[in-house]
C-alpha positions as CSV (number, residue, x, y, z in Angstrom):
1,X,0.0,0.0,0.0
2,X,1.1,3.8,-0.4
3,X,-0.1,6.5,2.2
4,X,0.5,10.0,2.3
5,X,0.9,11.9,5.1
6,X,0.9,15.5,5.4
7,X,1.8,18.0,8.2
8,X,2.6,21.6,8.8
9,X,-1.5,23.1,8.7
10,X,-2.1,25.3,11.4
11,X,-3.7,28.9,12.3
12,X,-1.2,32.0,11.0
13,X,-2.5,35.3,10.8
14,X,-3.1,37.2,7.4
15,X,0.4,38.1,5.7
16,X,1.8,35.2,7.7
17,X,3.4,31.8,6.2
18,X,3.1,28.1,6.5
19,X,5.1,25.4,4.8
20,X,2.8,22.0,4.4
21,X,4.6,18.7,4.0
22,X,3.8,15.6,2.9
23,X,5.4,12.2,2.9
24,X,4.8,9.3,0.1
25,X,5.7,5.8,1.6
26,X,5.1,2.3,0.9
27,X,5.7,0.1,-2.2
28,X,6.6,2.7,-4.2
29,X,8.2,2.0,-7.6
30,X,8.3,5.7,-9.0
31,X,6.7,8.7,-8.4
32,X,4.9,11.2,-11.2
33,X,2.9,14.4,-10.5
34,X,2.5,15.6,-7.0
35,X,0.0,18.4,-6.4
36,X,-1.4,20.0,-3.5
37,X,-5.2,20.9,-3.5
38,X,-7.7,22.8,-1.4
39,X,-11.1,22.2,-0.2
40,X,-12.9,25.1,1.9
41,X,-16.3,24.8,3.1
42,X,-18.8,25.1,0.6
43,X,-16.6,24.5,-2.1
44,X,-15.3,22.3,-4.7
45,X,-11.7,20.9,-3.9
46,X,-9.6,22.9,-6.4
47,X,-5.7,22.5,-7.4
48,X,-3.8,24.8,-5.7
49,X,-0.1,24.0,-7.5
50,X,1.1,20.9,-9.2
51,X,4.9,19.9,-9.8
52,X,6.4,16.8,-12.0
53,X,9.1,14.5,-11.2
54,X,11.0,16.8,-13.3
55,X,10.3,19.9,-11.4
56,X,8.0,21.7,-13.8
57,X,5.5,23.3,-11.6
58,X,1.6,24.5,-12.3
59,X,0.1,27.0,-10.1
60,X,-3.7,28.2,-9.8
61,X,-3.6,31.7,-10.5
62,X,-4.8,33.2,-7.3
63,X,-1.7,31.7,-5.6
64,X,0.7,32.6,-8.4
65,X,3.6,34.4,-6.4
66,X,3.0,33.6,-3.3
67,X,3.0,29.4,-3.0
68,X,6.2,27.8,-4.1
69,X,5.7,24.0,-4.3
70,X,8.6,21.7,-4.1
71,X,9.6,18.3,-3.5
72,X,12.3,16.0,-2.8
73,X,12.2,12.7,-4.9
74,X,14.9,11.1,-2.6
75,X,12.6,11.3,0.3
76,X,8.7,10.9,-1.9
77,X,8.0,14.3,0.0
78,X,6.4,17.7,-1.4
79,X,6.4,20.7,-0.2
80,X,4.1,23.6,-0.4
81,X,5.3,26.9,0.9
82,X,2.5,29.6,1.5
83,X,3.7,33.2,2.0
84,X,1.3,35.9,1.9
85,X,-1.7,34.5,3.0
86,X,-5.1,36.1,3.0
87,X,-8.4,34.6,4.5
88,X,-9.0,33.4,1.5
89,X,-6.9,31.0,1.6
90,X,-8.3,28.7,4.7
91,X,-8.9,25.5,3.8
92,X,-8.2,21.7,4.1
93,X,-5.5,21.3,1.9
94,X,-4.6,17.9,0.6
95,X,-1.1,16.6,-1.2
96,X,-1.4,14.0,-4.1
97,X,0.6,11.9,-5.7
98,X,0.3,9.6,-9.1
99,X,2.1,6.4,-7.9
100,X,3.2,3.7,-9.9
101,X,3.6,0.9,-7.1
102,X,7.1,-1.7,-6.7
103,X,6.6,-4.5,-9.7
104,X,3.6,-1.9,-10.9
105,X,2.8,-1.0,-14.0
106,X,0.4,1.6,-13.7
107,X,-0.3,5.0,-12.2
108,X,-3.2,5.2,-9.0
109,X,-3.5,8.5,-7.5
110,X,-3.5,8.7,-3.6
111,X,-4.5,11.3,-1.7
112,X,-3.4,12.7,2.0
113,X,-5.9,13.1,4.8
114,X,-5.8,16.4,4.8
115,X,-4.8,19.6,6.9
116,X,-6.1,22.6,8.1
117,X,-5.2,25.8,7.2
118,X,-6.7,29.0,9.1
119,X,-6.3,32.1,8.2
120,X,-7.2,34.8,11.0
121,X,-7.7,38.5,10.6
């Protein structure tokens, strides 16, 4: 099995950063996109920045400039840095990852359970 774990949610006042982690482990043969998304309440989940195993990145264009999303392949781990932050962006944010699993031959996309983000005035 592969599970995702993320970390690093938390309450930060507007202006104020957070960096979100989140750890790919299990039988893992190689790792593809890796994406973090964002849920708030009332709303559709939405993708908040995308990066390949490469390191080309995709961000939605209300966090353009202020998210930088990273990752490490040596450790299965991405990385969402959040600078800047307005109310707007409070959410559950979730990581992703397109797997393809030890002895695998295709891709399944897992998901993290999700962390808070909160965003006070």
């Amino acid at each position: 099995q592969v599970q995702l774990v993320e970390s690093g949610g938390g309450l930060v006042q507007v202006g104020g950063s957070l960096r979100l982690s989140c750890a790919a482990s299990g039988s893992i043969g190689s790792i593809n996109d890796m994406g973090w998304y964002r849920q708030a309440p009332g709303k559709q989940r939405e993708l908040v920045a995308s990066i390949t195993s490469g390191g080309s990145t995709k961000y939605a264009d209300s966090v353009k400039g202020r998210f930088t999303i990273s990752r490490d392949n040596a450790k299965n781990t991405v990385y969402l840095q959040m600078n800047s932050l307005k109310p707007e962006d409070a959410a559950v944010y979730y990581c992703s990852a397109d797997v393809r699993r030890r002895r695998g031959v295709f891709l399944y996309s897992y998901w993290g359970q999700g962390t808070q983000v909160t965003v006070s005035p």
